[in-house]
C-alpha positions in Angstrom: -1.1 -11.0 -19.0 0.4 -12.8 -16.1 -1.5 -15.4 -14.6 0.4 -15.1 -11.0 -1.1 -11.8 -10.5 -4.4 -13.2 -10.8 -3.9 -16.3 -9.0 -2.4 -14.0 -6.2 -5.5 -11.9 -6.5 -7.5 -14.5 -5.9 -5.8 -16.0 -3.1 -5.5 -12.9 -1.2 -9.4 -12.4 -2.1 -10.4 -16.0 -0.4 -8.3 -15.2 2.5 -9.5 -11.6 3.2 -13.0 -13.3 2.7 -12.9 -15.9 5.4 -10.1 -14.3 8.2 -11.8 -10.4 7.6 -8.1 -9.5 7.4 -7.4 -6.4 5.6 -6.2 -7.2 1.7 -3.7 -4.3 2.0 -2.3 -6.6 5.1 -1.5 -9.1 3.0 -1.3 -8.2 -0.9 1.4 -4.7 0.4 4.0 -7.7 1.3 3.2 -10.1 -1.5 3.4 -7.2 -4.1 6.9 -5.5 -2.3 8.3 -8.8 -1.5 7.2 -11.2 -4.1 6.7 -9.5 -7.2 9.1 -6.2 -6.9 6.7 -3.1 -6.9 8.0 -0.8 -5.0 6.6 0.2 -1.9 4.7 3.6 -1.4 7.3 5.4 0.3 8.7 5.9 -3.0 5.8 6.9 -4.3 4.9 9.7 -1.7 8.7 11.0 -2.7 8.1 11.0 -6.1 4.7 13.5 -5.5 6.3 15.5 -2.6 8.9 16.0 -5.6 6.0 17.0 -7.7 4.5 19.6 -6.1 1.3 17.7 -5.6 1.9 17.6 -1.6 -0.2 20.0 0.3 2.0 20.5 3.5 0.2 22.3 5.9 -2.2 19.2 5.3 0.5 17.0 5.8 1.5 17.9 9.0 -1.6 18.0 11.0 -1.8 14.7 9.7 1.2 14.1 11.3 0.3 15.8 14.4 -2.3 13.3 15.0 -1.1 9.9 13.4 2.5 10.2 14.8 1.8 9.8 18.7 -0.4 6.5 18.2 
């Protein structure tokens, strides 16, 4: 096991815990940027490629998230 991750982790963990900023705030960047994972766009394509996308779903999401 690699002992960045966990040190990451952890700093990330003490952070969140004494600023209240959101961990996805700060790990999202550290894991695209620092370690290479790639981002969730990707991953979104690779289910909308599946099949596993329920559209009509999608786009009243989208309805309602796009204009704020």
């Amino acid at each position: 096991m690699d002992w960045t991750f966990s040190l990451v982790g952890l700093g990330v963990g003490l952070l969140v815990g004494v600023t209240g900023i959101g961990g996805g705030a700060l790990m999202t960047p550290v894991l695209v940027l620092g370690f290479g994972v790639p981002a969730a766009l990707v991953a979104g394509a690779g289910h909308l490629a599946l099949g596993n996308v329920d559209l009509p779903l999608l786009g009243a999401l989208l309805v309602g998230s796009l204009p704020g």
